[in-house]
C-alpha positions in Angstrom: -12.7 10.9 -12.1 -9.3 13.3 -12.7 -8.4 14.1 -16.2 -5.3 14.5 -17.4 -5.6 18.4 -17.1 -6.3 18.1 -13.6 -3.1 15.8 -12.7 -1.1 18.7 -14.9 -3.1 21.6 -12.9 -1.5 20.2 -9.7 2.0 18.2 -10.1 3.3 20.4 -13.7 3.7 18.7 -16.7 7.5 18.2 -15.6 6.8 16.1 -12.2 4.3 13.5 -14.3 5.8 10.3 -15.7 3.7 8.4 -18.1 3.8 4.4 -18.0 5.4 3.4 -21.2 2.4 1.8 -22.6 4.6 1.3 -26.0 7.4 -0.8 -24.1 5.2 -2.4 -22.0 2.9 -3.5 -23.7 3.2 -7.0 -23.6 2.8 -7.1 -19.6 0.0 -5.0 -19.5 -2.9 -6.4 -21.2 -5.7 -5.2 -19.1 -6.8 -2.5 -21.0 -7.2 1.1 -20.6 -10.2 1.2 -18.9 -7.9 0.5 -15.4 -5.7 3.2 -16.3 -5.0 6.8 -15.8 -5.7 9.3 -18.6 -2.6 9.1 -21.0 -1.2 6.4 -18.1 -0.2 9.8 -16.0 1.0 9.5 -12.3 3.1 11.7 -10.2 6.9 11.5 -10.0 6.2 12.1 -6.2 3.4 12.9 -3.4 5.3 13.6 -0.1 5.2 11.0 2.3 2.8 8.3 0.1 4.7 7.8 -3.1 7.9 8.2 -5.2 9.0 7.0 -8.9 12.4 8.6 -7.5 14.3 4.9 -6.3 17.3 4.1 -5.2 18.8 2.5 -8.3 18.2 -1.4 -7.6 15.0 -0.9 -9.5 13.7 1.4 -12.0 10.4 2.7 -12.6 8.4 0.2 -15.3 10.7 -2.3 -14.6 9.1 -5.9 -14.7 9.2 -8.1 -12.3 8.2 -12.2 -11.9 7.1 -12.7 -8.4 6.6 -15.5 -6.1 5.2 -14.7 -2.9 4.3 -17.6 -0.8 1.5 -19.3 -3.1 1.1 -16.2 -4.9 2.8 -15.3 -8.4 2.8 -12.3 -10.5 4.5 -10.5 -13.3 4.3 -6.7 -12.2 5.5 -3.4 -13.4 7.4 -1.3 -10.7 5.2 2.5 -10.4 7.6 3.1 -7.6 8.1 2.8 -3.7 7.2 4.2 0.0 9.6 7.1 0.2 10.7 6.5 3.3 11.3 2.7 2.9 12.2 1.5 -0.5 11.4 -2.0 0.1 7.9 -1.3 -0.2 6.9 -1.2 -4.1 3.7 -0.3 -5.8 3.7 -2.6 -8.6 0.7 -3.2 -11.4 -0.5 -5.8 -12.4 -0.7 -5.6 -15.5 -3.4 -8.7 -16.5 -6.0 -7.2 -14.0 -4.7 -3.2 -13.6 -5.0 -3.7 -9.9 -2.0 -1.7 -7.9 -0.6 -3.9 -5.7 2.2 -3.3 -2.8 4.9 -5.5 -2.7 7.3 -5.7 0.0 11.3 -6.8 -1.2 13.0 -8.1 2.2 10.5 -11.1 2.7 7.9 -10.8 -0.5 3.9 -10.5 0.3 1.6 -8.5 -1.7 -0.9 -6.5 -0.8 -3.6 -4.8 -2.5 -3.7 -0.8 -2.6 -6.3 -0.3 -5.0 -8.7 -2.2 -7.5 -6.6 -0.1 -10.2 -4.1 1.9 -11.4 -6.8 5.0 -12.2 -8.1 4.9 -8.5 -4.5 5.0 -7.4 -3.4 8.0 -9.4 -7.0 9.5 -8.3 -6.4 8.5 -4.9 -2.7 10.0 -4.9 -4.8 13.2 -6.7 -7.2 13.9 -4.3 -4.7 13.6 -0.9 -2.3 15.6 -2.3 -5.0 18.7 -3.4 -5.9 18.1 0.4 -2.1 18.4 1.6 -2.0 20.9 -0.7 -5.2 22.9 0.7 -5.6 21.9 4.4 -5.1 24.5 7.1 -4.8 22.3 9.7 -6.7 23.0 12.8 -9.5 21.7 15.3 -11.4 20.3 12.2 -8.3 18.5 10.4 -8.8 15.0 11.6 -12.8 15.4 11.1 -11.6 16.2 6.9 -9.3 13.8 6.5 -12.2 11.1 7.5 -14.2 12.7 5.5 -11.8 12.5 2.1 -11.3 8.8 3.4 -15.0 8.3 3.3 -15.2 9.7 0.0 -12.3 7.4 -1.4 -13.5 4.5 -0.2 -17.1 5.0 -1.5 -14.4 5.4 -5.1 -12.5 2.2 -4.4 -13.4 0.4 -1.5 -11.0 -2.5 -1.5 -9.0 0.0 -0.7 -9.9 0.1 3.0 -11.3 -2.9 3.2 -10.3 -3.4 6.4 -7.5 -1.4 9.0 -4.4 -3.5 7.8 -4.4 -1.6 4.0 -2.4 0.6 2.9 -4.9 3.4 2.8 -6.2 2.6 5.6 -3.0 3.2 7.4 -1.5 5.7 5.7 -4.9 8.0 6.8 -4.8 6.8 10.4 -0.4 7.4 11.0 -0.4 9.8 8.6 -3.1 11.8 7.3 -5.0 12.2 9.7 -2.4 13.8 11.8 -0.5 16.1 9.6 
């Protein structure tokens, strides 16, 4: 997995945001094991993720959540940049990262825990970051999807999650 060093090689110590562990933690109670080293994730990774909302709701904020027969107590990570209403959330008992969507409330699985999803968000962005594009591009970014879901595979457990959709509208075609 990504150390700490790593996530500071890429994003800068300056576009990292650390979950308040101090202030939280009464809703998290999972562990650290589910966790990113020092609770690190990006402020942002074009096109996948942003801690940079609109206001309503603030990064860390906690949230009780009924969703059809489903309820939760989640902490906000952040959102979908392009559509705030979708929120990564974790939940804080189990460390799982869930997506929650605002306008009519459902939630989703993205990963089995917070570490995969900062490793996930890692790993696509050094790809972004490194791709060159070409006749081989769509054959790589299987390949990196292969790869995280031998890491997490409730991630793409099947072609409705959000992994497995952000690779097949996004990734895949950049």
């Amino acid at each position: 997995m990504t150390s700490y060093e790593d996530l500071v090689a890429l994003w800068g110590e300056d576009w990292i945001v650390h979950l308040p562990i101090d202030r939280l933690g009464d809703e998290v109670t999972c562990g650290p094991e589910p966790l990113p080293p020092y609770g690190a994730l990006p402020i942002e990774v074009p096109l996948l993720f942003t801690t940079l909302l609109d206001g309503k709701i603030d990064p860390f904020s906690v949230l009780d959540i009924s969703a059809g027969d489903q309820a939760a107590r989640l902490v906000t990570l952040g959102a979908v940049p392009a559509d705030h209403d979708l929120l990564f959330c974790l939940d804080g008992a189990s460390g799982r990262v869930l997506l929650l969507q605002l306008s009519k409330p459902g939630l989703e699985v993205v990963n089995s825990s917070m570490r995969a999803f900062v490793e996930f968000l890692y790993r696509v962005a050094r790809f972004v970051r490194d791709e060159k594009g070409g006749e081989q591009h769509e054959a790589r970014a299987r390949e990196l999807q292969r790869e995280l879901a031998e890491t997490d595979p409730e991630a793409f457990a099947d072609a409705e999650t959000w992994w497995s959709m952000a690779f097949d509208l996004r990734l895949a075609r950049l």
